[in-house]
C-alpha positions as CSV (number, residue, x, y, z in Angstrom):
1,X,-6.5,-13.6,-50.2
2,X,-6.6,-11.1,-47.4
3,X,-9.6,-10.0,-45.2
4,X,-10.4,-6.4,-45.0
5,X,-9.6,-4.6,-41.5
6,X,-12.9,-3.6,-41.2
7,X,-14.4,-1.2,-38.9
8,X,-15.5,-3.9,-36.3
9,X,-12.7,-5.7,-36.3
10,X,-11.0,-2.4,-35.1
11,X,-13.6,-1.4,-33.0
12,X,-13.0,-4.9,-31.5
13,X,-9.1,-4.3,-30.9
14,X,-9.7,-0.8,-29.2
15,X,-12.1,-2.4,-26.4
16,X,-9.7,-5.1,-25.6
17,X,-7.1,-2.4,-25.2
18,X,-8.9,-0.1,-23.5
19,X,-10.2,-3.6,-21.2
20,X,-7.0,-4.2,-21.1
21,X,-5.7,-0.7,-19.6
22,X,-8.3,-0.2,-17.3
23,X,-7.1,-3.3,-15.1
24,X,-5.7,-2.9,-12.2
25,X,-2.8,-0.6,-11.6
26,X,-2.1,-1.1,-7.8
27,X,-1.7,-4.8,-6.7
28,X,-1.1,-4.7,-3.2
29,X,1.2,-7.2,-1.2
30,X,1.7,-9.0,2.5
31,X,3.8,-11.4,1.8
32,X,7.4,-9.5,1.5
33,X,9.3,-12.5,-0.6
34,X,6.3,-11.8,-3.2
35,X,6.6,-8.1,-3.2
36,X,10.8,-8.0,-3.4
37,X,10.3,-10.8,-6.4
38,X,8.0,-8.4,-7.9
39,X,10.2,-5.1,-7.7
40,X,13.4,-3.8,-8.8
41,X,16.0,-0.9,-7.7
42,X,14.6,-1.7,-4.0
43,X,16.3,0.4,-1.0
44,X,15.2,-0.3,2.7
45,X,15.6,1.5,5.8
46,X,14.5,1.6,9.7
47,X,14.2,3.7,12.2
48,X,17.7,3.3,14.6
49,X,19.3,6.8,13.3
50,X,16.5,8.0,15.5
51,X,16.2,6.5,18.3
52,X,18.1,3.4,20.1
53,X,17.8,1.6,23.0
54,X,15.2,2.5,25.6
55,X,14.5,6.0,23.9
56,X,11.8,8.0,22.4
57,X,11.5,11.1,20.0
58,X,8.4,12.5,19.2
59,X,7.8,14.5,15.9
60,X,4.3,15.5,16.8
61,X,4.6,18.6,14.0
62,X,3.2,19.4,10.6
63,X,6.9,18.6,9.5
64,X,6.8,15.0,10.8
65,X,10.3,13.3,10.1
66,X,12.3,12.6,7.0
67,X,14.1,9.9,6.1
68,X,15.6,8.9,2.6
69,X,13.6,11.3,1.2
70,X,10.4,9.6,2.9
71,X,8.3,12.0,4.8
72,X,5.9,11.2,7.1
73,X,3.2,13.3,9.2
74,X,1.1,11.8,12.0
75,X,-2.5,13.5,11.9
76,X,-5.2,12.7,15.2
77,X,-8.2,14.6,13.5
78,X,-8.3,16.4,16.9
79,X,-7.8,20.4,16.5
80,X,-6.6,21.1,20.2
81,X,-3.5,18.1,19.6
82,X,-3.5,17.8,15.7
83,X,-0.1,15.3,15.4
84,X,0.9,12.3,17.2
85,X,4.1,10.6,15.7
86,X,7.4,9.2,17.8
87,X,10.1,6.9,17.5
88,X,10.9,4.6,19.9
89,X,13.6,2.2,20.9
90,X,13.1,-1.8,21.3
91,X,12.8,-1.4,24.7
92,X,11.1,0.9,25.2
93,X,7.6,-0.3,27.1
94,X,7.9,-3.6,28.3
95,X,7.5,-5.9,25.4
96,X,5.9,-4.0,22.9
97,X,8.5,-2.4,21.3
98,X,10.5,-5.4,20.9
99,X,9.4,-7.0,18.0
100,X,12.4,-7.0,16.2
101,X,15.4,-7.6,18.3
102,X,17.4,-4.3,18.3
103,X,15.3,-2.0,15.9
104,X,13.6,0.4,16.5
105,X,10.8,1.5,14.9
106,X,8.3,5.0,13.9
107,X,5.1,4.8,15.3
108,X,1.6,6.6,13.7
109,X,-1.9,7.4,15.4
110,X,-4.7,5.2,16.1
111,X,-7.8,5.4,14.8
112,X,-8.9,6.8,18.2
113,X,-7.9,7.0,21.8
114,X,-8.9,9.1,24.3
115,X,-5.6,9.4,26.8
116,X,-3.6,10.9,23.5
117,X,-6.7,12.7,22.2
118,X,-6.8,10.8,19.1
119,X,-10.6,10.8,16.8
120,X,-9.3,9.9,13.3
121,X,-5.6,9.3,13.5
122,X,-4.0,8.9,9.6
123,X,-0.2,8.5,9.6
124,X,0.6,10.3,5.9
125,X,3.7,9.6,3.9
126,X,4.9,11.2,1.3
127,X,7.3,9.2,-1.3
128,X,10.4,10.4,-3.3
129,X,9.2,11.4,-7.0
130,X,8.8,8.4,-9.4
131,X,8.3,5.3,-6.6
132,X,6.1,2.7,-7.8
133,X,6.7,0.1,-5.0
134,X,6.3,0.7,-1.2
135,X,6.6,-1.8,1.6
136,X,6.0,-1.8,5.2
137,X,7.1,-4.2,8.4
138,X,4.3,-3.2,10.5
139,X,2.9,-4.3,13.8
140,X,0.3,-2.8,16.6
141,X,0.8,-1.5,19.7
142,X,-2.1,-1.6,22.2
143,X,-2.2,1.6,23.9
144,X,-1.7,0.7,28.0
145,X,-0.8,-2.6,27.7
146,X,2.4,-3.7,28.7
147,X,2.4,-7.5,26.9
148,X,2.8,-7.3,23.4
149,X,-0.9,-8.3,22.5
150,X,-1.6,-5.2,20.3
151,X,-3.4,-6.8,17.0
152,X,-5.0,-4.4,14.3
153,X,-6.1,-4.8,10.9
154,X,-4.0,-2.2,9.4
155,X,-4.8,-0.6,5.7
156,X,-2.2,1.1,3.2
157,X,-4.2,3.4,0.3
158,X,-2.4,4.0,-2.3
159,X,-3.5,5.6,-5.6
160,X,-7.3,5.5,-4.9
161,X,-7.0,1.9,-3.8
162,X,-6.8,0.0,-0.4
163,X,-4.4,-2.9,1.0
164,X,-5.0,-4.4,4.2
165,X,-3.2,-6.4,6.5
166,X,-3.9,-8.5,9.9
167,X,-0.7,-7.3,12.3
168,X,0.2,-10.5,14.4
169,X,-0.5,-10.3,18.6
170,X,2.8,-10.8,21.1
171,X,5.7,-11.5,18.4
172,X,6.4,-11.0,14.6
173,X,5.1,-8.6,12.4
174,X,3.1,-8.1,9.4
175,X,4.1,-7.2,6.1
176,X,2.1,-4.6,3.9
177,X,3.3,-3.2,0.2
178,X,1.9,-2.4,-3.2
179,X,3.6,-1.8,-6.5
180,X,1.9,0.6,-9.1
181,X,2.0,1.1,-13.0
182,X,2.4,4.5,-12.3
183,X,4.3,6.7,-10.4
184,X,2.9,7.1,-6.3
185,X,3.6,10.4,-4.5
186,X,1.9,10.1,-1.3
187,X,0.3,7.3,0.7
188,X,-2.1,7.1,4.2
189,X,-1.3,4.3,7.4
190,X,-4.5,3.7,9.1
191,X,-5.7,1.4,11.9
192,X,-9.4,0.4,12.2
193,X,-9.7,-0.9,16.1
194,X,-9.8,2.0,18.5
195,X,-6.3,2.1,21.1
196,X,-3.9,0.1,18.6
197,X,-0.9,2.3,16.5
198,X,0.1,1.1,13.5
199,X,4.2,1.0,14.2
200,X,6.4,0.5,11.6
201,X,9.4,-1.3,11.6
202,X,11.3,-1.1,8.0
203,X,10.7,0.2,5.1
204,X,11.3,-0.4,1.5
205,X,10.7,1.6,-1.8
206,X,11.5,1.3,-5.5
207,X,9.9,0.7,-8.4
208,X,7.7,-2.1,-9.6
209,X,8.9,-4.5,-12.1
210,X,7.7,-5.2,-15.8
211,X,5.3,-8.0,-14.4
212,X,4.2,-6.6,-11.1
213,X,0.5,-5.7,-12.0
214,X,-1.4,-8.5,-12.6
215,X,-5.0,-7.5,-14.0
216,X,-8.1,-8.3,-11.5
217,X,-9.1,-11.9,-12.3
218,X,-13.0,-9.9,-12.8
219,X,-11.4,-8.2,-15.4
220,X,-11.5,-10.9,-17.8
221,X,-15.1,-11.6,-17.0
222,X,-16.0,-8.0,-17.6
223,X,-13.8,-8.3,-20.9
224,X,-15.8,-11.5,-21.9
225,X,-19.1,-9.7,-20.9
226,X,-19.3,-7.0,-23.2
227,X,-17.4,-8.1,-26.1
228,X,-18.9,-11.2,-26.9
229,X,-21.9,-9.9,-29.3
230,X,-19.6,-7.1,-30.8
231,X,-17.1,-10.5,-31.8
232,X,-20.5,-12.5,-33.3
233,X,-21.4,-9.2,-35.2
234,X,-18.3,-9.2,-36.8
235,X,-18.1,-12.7,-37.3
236,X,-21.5,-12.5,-38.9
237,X,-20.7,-9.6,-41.3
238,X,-17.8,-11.2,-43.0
239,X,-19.0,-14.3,-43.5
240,X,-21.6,-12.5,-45.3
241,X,-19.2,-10.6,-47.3
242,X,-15.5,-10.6,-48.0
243,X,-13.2,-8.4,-49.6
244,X,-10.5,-10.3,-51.7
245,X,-7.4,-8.0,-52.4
């Protein structure tokens, strides 16, 4: 005796796959031993075959700088000074720069600041064809201060949606990645307190493993939500009738 595959019963499967799909495809990341366990393929790189030392090299141009086929263009949303983006050396301002003994690091526009003519900086990278995991060693730089204290919450987009991250004041950084179900080309850097730059220390790209995108936990509820009555209509209609094959 077999139950007919009726058309509620199919209807039924289709919305728990299409429930199913429509779950989150970004699941963002600040806790790096969670994000590596959670990718494959992963490469990583600084910032030292810039800059070393004491140094500085600014790359304030529509070209930005490329490295390992990562691109990435500092925009200030000011016309008359349009890009802000430089690498510097650990030491190079006092104890800012010196997070990480002996690396350097790339470092994007604010959201605004007035001495480098910034309204609505965005720090915009673009990522080698078929990524679908990015990572970021990050930390803040307070513009004019010479002690370290530079704290920001920074946020990644990525793919329509938004990762934040709270960089850490004096020492340490902050760790800020996402993998994706699908392929990521390009991705913004922002800060949201005026006179701190998101600076970035390391970064790592690959591609997301087969368990990386955990649906949203609302999902379920949202499942549960609208298919409950079609499950008791279909419940109801064969018990009132069943096809015997």
């Amino acid at each position: 005796m077999r139950r007919s595959f009726t058309a509620g019963a199919f209807l039924l499967v289709s919305v728990c796959a299409m429930s199913s799909t429509a779950s989150a495809t970004t699941v963002f990341y600040t806790d790096q031993s969670l994000f590596d366990a959670a990718t494959t393929s992963l490469t990583s790189f600084g910032f030292n075959s810039l800059v070393t030392g004491s140094g500085s090299v600014t790359y304030d141009t529509a070209a930005g700088v490329t490295l390992d086929g990562v691109n990435f263009v500092g925009t200030t949303g000011t016309a008359g000074n349009p890009y802000y983006l430089a690498a510097a050396g650990p030491n190079f301002f006092f104890n800012d720069y010196n997070r990480i003994p002996g690396a350097s690091s790339l470092q994007g526009p604010g959201t605004s600041n007035s001495f480098y003519a910034v309204t609505n900086g965005v720090t915009t990278i673009t990522l080698p064809s078929g990524t679908t995991a990015f990572g970021l060693v990050l930390y803040d730089v307070l513009i004019g201060d010479t002690t370290g204290a530079g704290t920001d919450t920074v946020n990644l987009t990525a793919g329509g949606s938004t990762g934040s991250v709270v960089t850490p004041p004096f020492t340490g950084t902050a760790f800020l990645g996402f993998t994706s179900t699908t392929p990521i080309t390009t991705v913004t850097l922002t800060g949201t307190a005026p006179n701190e730059f998101p600076t970035i220390s390391s970064v790592s790209l690959g591609s997301a493993g087969p368990m990386s995108a955990v649906p949203e936990p609302g999902s379920f509820g949202l499942l549960s939500a609208g298919v409950a009555p079609l499950v008791f209509y279909w419940i109801r209609r064969n018990r009132r009738g069943r096809t015997v094959v």
